[in-house]
N, C-alpha and C positions, 0 to 999 in steps of 0.2 A: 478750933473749928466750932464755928455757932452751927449749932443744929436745934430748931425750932418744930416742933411738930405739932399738925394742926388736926384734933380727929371734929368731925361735921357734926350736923345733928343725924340721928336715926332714920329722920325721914330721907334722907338722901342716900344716907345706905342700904332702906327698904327698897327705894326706887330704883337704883344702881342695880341690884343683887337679883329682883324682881323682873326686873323688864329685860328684851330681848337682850341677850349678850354674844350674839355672831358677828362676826369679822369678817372683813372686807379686805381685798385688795387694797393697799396703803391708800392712802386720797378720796377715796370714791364716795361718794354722799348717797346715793342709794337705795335699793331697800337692803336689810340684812341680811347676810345669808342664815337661812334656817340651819339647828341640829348642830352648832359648832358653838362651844364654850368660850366666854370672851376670859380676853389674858388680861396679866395685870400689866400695865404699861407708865411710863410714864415720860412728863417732858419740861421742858426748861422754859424758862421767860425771864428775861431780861427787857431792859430799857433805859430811855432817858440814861446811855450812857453809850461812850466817851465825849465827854464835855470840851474837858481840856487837857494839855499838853501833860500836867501830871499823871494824868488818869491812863492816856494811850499803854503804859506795860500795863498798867493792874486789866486792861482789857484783854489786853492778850493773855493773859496769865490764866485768866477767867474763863475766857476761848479754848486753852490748854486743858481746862478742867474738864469744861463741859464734853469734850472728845475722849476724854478718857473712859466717859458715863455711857451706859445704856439708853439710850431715849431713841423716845419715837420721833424726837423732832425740839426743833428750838423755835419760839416766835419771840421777835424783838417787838414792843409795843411803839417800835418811833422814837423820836429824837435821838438822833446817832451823830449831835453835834449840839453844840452851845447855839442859840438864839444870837450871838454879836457875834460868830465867825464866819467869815465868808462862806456862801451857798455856792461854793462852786465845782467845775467839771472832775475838778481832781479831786477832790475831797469826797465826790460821790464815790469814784472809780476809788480810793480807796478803802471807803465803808464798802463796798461791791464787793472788791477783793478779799477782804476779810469774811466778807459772810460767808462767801462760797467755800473757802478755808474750813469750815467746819464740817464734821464728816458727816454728821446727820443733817435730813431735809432741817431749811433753816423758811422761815416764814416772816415776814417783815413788814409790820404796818405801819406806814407812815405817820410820821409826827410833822409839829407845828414848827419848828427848827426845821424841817428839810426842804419846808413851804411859803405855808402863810407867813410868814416871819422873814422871808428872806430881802422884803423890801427894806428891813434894817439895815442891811448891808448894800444894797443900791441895785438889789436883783428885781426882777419882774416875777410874784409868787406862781402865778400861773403857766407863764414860761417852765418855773423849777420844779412844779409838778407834772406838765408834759416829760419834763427828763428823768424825774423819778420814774416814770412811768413805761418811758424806754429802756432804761438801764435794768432795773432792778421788776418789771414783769415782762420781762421779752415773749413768752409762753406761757403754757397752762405747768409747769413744772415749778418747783418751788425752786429756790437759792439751794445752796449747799452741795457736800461731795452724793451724797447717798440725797435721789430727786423725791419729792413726792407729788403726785398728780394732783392739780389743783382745779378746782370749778369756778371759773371766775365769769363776774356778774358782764363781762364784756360779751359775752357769745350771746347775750341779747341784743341784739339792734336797737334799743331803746335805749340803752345804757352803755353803747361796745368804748366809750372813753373810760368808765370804770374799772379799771385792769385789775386794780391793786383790792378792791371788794373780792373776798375770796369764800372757799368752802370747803371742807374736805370731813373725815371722818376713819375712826379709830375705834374697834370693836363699836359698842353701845352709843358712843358721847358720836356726836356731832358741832363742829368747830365753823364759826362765821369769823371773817376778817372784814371790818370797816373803817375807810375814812374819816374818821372824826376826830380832828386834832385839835390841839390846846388851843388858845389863843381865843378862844370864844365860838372854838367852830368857825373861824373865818366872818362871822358877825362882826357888822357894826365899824367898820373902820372905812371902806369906801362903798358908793353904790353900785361898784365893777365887783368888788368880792361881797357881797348881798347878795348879785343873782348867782355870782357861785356857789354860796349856801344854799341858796333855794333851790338849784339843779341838784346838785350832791345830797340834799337832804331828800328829795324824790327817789334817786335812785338807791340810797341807805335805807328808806321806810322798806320799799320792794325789798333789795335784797334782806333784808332781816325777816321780814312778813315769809319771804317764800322758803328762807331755811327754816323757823318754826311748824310751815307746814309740812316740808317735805319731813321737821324729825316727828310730828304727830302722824304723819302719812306712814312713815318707815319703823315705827313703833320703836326711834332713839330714845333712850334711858334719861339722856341728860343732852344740854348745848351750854358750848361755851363760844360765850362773844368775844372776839380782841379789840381796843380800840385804844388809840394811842391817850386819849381827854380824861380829866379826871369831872365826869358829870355832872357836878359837883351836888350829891344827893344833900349833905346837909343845906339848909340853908342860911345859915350863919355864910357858907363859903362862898352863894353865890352873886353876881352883880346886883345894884342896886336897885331900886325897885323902878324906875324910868327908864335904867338900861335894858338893850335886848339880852335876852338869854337864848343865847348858842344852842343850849344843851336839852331846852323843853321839850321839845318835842318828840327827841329822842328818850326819855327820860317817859313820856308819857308811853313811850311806844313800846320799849321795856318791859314796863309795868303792864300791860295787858299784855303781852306775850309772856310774860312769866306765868299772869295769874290764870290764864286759858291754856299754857300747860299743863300745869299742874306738876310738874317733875323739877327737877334742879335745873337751876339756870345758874352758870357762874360767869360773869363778866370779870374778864382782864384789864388792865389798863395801866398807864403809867402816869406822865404829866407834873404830880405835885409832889414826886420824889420821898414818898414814904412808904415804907413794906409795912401793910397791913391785908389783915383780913378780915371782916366784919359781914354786917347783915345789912348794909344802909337805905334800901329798898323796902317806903313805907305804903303799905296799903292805906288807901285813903277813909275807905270806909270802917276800917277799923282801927287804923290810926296806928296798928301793931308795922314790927318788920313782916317783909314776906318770906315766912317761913324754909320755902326751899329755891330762896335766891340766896346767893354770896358772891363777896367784889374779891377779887386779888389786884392788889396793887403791888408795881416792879419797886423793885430800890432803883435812886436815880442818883444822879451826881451830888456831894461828892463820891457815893458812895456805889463802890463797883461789886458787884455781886449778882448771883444769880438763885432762883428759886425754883426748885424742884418739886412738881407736881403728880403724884401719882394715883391709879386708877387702878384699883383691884376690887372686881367681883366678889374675888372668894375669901376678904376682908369684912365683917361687920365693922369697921371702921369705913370702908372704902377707901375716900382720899385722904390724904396725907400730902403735907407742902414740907419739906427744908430747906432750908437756905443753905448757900453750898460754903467752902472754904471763905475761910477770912483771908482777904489782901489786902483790908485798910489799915492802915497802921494807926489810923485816929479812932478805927474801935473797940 
């Protein structure tokens, strides 16, 4: 069993430890409730997995694991299929099936495989995200056996096609789900998926803008973003200097919501299929990282695994990540 442990800087354990720590009705974004001690909690992420046909037991196996755990919940970062296999009805209905199998709330943000990418296979991308969109957010309630109450960016009239843009919150931390999958963020390939970037990018600035408000409003400790893209912060990773870049704007938008918080900001994500944890978020004016920003990135295929996140108050460490059982036999 690989067990990895990750302890933060101090400044996120001041800020954690410091700021309100009252708890909420599972899902509820908020204000805090006053006078109530926040618990340690913690929860799972996974992505960018099951690819392919090898991979299907070590998922389940993983699934097996993860139910046996305590958590508050599971969020899959997207891709819950390989890029060249069919995008279709049954293969949703069976990634469906599976997630709901899990006995904690289970949270699920779309990847570039479940969409933008399905014109490889001779799908219509926008077609397959109206169907992700019926399937897998019928309601405000999350996936899974055990539900949690979700806030999604749809109960605005400006945005009600956004279903899968979500919210919720867990003692102190405050949790955002967005749209932003690999492939370039849907850039740059036709000028039918351009204005779908440009619409989706509108309603991602909002809903990001208005959870940083309501966690400076609601005196939250910390937010965490999910998002399926790997942003790509270095820029050795990203497109060349004449291509468009997917990821700027969101990347610009980040960075001043971190640094007008002033509290920890940790982004999720999957896409480039490597578990790491780092600081890749550089302020420009000082050229340093932003001190209480940090990226988690999922394991991705071939590699089935999941990562275990936890949040305790009454830790001067705070968080802590491990990675859960080994099931690949190539590691």
């Amino acid at each position: 069993m690989i067990r990895l442990i990750v302890a933060f800087v101090l400044s996120l354990a001041a800020a954690l430890a410091h700021g309100h720590a009252g708890a909420l009705a599972p899902g509820h974004a908020g204000a805090l409730a006053p006078g109530q001690t926040g618990e340690r909690f913690s929860f799972a992420v996974i992505g960018d997995t099951p690819y392919h046909f090898s991979e299907e037991w070590r998922f389940a196996e993983m699934l097996k694991d993860i139910n046996k755990e305590d958590l508050a919940f599971v969020v899959h970062v997207g891709d819950f299929k390989s890029g060249d296999s069919p995008c279709s009805d049954e293969l949703f209905a069976q990634r469906l099936q599976q997630f709901q199998s899990v006995r904690h709330p289970f949270i699920f943000v779309p990847g570039d495989n479940e969409w933008t990418d399905c014109h490889r296979s001779g799908a219509d991308p926008l077609e397959r995200l109206a169907k992700l969109r019926e399937m897998f957010y019928p309601n405000d309630d999350s996936l899974g056996e055990r539900k949690l109450k979700l806030e999604r960016q749809s109960a605005d009239p400006r945005f009600a096609e956004y279903r899968e843009n979500v919210r919720w919150s867990i003692g102190s931390a405050l949790f955002i789900g967005l749209n932003i999958p690999g492939s370039n963020n849907n850039l740059g390939r036709t000028p039918q998926m351009d204005a779908e970037y440009a619409r989706r990018g509108l309603a991602n600035a909002d809903w990001l803008a208005r959870g940083f408000d309501l966690a400076k409003k609601n005196g939250h400790a910390a937010v965490f973003v999910a998002i399926q893209a790997n942003p790509r912060f270095e820029r050795a990773s990203r497109r060349s200097a004449n291509a468009a870049d997917g990821y700027a704007q969101f990347r610009q938008e980040l960075l001043a919501h971190a640094l007008a918080f002033g509290k920890p900001v940790i982004l999720v994500h999957g896409d480039t299929h490597r578990y790491r944890v780092d600081q890749p978020l550089v302020d420009p004016a000082t050229q340093k990282p932003v001190e209480r920003f940090t990226r988690i990135e999922s394991f991705g295929s071939p590699y089935v695994d999941w990562i275990r996140v936890s949040v305790d108050p009454a830790d001067a460490k705070l968080l802590s990540i491990k990675t859960g059982r080994e099931i690949n036999p190539e590691r």
